[in-house]
PDB file as gemmi writes it, atoms N, CA and C in Angstrom:
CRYST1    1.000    1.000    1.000  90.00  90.00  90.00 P 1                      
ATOM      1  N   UNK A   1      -1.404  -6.910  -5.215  1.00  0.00           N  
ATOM      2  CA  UNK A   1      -0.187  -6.465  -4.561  1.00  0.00           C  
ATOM      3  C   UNK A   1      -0.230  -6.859  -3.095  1.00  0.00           C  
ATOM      4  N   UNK A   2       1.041  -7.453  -2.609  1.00  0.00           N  
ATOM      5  CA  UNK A   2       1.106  -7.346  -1.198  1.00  0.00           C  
ATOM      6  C   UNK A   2       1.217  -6.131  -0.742  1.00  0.00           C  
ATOM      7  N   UNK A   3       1.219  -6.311   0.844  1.00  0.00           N  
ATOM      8  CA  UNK A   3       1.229  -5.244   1.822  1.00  0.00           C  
ATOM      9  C   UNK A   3       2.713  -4.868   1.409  1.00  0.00           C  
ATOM     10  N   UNK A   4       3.103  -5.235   1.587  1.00  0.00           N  
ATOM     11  CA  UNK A   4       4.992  -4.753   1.386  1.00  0.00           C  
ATOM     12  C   UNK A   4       4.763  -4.117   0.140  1.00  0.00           C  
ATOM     13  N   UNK A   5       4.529  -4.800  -0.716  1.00  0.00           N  
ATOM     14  CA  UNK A   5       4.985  -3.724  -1.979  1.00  0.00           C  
ATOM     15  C   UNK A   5       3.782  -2.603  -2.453  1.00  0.00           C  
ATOM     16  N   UNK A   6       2.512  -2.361  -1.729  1.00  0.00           N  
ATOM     17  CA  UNK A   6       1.656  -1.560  -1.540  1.00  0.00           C  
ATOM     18  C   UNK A   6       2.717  -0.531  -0.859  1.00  0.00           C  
ATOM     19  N   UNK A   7       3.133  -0.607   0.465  1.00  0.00           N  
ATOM     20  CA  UNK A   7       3.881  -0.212   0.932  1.00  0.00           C  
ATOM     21  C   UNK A   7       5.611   0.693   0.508  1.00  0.00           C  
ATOM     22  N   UNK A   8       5.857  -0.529  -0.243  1.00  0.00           N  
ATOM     23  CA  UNK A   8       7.508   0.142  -1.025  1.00  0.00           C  
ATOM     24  C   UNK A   8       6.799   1.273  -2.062  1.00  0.00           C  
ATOM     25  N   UNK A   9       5.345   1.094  -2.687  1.00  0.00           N  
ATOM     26  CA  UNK A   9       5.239   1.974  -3.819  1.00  0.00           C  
ATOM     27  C   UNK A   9       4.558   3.094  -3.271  1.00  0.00           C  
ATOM     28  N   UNK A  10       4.219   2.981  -1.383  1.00  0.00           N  
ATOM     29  CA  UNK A  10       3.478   4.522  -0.911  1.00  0.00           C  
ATOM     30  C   UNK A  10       5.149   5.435  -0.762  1.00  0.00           C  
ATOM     31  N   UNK A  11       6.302   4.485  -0.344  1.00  0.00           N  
ATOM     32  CA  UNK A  11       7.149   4.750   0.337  1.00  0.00           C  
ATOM     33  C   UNK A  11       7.825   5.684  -0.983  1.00  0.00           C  
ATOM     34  N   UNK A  12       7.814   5.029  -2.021  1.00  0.00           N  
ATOM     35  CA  UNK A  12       8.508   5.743  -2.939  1.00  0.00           C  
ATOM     36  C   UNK A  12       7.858   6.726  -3.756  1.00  0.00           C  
ATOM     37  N   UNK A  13       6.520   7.051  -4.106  1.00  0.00           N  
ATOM     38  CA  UNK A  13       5.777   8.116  -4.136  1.00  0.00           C  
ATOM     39  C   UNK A  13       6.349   9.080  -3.257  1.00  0.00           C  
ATOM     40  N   UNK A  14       5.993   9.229  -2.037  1.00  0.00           N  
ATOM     41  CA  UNK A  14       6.315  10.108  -1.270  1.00  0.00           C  
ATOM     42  C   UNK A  14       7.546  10.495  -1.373  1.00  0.00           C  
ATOM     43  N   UNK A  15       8.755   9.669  -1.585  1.00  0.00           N  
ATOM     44  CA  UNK A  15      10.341  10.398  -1.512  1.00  0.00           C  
ATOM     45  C   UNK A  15      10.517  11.244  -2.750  1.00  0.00           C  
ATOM     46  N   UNK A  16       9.521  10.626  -3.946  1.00  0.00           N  
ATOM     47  CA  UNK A  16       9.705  11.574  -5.201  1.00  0.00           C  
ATOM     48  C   UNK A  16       8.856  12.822  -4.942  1.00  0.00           C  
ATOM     49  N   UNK A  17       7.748  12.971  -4.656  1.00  0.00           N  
ATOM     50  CA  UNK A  17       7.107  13.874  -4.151  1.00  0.00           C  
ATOM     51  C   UNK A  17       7.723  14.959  -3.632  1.00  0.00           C  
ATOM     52  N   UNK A  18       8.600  14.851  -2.290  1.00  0.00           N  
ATOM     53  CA  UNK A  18       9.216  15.648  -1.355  1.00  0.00           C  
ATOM     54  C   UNK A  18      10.194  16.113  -1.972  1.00  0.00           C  
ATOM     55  N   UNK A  19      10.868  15.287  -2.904  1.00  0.00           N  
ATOM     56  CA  UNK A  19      12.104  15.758  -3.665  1.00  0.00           C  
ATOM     57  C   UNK A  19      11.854  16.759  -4.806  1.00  0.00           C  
ATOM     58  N   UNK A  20      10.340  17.098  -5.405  1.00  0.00           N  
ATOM     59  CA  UNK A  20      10.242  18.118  -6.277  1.00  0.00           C  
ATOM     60  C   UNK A  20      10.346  16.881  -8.049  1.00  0.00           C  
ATOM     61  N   UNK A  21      10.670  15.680  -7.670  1.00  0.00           N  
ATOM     62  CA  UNK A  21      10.688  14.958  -9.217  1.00  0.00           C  
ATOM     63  C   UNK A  21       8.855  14.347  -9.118  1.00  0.00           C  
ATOM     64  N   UNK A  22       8.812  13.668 -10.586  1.00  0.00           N  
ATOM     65  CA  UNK A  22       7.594  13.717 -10.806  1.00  0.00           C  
ATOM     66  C   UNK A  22       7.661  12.007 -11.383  1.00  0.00           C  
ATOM     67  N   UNK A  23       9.085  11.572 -11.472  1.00  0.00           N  
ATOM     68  CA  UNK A  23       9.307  10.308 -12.303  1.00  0.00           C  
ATOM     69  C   UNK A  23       9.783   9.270 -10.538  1.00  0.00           C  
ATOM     70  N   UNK A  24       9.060   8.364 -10.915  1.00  0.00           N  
ATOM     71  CA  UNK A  24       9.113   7.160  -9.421  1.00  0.00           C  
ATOM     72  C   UNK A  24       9.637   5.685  -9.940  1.00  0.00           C  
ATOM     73  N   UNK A  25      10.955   5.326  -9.588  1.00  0.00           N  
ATOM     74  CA  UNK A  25      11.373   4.423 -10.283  1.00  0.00           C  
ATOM     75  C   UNK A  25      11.417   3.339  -8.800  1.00  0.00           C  
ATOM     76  N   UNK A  26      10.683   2.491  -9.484  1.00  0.00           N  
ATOM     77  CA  UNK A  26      10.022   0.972  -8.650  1.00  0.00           C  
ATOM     78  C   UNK A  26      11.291  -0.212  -9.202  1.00  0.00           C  
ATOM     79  N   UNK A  27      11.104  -1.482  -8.143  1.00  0.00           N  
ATOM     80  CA  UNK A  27      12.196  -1.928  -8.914  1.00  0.00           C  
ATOM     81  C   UNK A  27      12.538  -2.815 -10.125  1.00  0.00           C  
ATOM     82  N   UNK A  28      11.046  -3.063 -10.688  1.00  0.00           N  
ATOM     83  CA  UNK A  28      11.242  -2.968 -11.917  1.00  0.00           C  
ATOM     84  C   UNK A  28      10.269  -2.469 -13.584  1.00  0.00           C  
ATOM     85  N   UNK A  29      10.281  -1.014 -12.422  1.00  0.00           N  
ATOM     86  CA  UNK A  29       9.496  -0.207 -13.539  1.00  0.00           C  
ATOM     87  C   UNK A  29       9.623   1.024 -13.173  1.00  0.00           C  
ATOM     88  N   UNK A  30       9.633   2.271 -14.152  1.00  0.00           N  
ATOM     89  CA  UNK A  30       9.583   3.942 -13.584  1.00  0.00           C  
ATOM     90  C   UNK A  30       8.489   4.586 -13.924  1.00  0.00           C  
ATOM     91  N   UNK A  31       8.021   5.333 -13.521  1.00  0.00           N  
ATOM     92  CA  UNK A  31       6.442   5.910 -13.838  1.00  0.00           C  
ATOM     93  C   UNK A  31       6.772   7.372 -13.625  1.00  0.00           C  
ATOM     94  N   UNK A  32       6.712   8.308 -14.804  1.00  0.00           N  
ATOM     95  CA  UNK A  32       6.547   9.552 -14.887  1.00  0.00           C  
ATOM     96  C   UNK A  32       5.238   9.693 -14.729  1.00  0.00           C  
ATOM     97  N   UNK A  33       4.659  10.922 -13.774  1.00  0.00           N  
ATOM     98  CA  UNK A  33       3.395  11.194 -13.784  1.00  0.00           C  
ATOM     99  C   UNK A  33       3.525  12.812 -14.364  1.00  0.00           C  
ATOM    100  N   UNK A  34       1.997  13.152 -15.297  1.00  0.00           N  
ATOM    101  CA  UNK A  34       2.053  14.398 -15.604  1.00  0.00           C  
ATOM    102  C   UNK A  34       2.047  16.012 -14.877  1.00  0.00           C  
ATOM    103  N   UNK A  35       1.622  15.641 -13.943  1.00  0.00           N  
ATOM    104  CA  UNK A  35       1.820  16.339 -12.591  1.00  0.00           C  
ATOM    105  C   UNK A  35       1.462  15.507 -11.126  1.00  0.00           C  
ATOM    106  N   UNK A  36       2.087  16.776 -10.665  1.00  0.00           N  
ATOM    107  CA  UNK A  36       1.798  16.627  -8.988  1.00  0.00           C  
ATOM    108  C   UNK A  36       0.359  15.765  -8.597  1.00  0.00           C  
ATOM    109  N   UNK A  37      -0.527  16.512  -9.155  1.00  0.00           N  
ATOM    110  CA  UNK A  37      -2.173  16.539  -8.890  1.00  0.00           C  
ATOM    111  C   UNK A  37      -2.315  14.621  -9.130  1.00  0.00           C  
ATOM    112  N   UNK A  38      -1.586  14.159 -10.261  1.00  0.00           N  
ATOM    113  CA  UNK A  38      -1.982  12.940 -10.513  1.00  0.00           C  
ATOM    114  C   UNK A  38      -0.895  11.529  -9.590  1.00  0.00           C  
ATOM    115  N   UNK A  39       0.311  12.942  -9.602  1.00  0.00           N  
ATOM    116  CA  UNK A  39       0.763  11.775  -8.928  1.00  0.00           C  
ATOM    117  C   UNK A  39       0.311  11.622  -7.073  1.00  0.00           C  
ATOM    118  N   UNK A  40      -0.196  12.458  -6.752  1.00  0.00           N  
ATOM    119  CA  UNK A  40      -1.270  12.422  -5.380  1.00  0.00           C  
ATOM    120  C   UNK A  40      -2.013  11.739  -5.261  1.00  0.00           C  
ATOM    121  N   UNK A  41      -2.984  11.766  -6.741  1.00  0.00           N  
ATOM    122  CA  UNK A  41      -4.066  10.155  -6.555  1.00  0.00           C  
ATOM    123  C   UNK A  41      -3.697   9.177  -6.879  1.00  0.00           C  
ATOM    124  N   UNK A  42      -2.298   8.899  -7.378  1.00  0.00           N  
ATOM    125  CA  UNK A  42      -2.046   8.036  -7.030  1.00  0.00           C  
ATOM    126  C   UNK A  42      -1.503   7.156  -5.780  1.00  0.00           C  
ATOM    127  N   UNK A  43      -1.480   8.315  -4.947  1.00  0.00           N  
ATOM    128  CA  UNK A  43      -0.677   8.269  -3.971  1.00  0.00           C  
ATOM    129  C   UNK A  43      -1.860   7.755  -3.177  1.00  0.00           C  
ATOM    130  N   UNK A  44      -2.941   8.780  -2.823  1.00  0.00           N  
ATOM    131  CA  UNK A  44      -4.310   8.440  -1.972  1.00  0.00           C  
ATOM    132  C   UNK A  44      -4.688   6.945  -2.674  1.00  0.00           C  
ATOM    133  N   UNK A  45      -4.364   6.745  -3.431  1.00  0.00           N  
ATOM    134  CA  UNK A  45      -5.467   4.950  -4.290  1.00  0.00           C  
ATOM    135  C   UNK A  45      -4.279   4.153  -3.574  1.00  0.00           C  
ATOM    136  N   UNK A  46      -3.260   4.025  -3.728  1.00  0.00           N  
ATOM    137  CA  UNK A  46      -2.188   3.218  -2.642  1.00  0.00           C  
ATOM    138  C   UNK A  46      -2.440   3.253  -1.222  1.00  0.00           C  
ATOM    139  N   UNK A  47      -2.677   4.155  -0.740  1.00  0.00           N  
ATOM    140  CA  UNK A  47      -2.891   4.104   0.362  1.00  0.00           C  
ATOM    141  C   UNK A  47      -4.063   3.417   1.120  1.00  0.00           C  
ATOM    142  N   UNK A  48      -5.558   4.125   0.426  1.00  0.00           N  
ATOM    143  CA  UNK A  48      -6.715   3.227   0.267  1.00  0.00           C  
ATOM    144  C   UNK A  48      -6.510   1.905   0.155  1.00  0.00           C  
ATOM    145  N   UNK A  49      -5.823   1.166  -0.810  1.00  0.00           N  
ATOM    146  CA  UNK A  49      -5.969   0.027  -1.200  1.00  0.00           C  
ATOM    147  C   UNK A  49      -5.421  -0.774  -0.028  1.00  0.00           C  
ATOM    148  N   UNK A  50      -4.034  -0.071   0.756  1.00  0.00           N  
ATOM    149  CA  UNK A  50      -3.042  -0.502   2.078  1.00  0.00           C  
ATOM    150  C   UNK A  50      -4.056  -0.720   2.829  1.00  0.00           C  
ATOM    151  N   UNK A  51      -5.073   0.147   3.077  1.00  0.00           N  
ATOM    152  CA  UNK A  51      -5.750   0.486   4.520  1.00  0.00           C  
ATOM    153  C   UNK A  51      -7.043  -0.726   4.471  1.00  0.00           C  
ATOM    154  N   UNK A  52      -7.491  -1.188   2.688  1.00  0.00           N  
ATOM    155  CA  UNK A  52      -8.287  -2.214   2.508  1.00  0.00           C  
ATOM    156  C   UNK A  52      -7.487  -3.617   2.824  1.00  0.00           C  
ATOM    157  N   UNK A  53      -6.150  -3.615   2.602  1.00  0.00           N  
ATOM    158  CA  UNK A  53      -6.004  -4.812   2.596  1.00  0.00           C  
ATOM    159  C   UNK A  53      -5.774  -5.022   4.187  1.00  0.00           C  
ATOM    160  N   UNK A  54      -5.097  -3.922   5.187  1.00  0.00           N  
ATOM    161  CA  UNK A  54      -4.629  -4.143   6.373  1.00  0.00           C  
ATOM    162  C   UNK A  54      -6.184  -4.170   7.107  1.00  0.00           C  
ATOM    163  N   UNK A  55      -7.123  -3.862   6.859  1.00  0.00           N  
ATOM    164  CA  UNK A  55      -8.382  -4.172   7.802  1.00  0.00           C  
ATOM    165  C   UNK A  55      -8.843  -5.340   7.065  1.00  0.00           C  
ATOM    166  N   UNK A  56      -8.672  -6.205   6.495  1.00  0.00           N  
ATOM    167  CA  UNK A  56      -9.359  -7.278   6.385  1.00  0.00           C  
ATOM    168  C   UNK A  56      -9.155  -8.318   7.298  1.00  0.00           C  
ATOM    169  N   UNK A  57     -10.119  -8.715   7.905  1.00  0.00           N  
ATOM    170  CA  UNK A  57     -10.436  -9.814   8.931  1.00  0.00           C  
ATOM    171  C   UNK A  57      -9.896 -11.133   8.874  1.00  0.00           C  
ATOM    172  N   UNK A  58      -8.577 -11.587   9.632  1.00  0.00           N  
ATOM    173  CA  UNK A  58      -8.210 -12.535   9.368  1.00  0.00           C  
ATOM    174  C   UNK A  58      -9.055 -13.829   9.012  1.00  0.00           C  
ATOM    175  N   UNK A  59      -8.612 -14.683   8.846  1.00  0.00           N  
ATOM    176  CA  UNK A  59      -9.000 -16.076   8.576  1.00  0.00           C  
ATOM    177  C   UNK A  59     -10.083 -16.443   9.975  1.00  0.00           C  
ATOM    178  N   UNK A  60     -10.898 -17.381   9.868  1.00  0.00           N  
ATOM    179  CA  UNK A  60     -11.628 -17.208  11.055  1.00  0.00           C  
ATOM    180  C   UNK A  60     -11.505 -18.413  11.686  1.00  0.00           C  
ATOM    181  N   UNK A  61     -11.818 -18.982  12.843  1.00  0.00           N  
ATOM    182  CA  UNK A  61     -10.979 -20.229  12.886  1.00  0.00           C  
ATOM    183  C   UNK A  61     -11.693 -20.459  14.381  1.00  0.00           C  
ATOM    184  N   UNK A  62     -12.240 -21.911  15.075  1.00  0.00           N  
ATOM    185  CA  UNK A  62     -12.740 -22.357  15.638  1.00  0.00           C  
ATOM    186  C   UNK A  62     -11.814 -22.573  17.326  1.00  0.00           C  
ATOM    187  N   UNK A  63     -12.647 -22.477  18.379  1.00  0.00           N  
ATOM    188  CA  UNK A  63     -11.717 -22.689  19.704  1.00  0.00           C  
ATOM    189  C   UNK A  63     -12.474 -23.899  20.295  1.00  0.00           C  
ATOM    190  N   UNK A  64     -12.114 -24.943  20.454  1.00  0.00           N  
ATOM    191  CA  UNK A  64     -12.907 -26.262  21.682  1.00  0.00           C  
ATOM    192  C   UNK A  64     -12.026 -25.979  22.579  1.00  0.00           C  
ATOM    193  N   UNK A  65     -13.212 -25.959  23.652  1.00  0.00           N  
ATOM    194  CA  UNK A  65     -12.609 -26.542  25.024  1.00  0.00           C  
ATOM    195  C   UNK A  65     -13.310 -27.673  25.733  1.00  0.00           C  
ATOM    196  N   UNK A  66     -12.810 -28.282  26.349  1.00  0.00           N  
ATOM    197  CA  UNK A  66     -13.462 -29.529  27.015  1.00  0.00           C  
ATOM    198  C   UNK A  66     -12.602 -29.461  28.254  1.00  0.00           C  
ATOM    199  N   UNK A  67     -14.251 -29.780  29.407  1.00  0.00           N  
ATOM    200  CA  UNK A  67     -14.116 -29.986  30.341  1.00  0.00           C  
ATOM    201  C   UNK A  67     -14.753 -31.196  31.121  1.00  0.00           C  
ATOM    202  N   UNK A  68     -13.551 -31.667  32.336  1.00  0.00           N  
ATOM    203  CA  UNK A  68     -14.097 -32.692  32.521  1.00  0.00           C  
ATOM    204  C   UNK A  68     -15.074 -32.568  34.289  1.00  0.00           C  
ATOM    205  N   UNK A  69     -15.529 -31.660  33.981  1.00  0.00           N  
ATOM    206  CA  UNK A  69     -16.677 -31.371  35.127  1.00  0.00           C  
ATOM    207  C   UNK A  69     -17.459 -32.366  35.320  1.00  0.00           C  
TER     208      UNK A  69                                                      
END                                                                             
């Protein structure tokens, strides 16, 4: 998953959450969870996974300079 849609699926957890529903419709799939409790870890494993992909160390990449001292 990209960051964005890591993102659209923390974003939409949470609005079902707050709203008291338990069913999270993505845009092209809906996921009833059996409770609260599960739909939380799912919520914390999205988030984790956001926080793995946003600290990974970009690409690494070389600087020359030259001088004509």
């Amino acid at each position: 998953m990209t960051v964005a849609e890591l993102q659209a699926s923390i974003d939409a957890l949470k609005r079902a959450k707050y709203s008291g529903v338990k069913r999270v419709q993505y845009t092209d799939r809906a996921v009833e969870y059996n409770s609260f409790s599960e739909m939380n870890q799912a919520l914390r494993d999205a988030e984790a996974e956001l926080a793995a992909l946003e600290s990974t160390p970009p690409s690494s990449f070389s600087l020359a300079m030259h001088s004509r001292d």
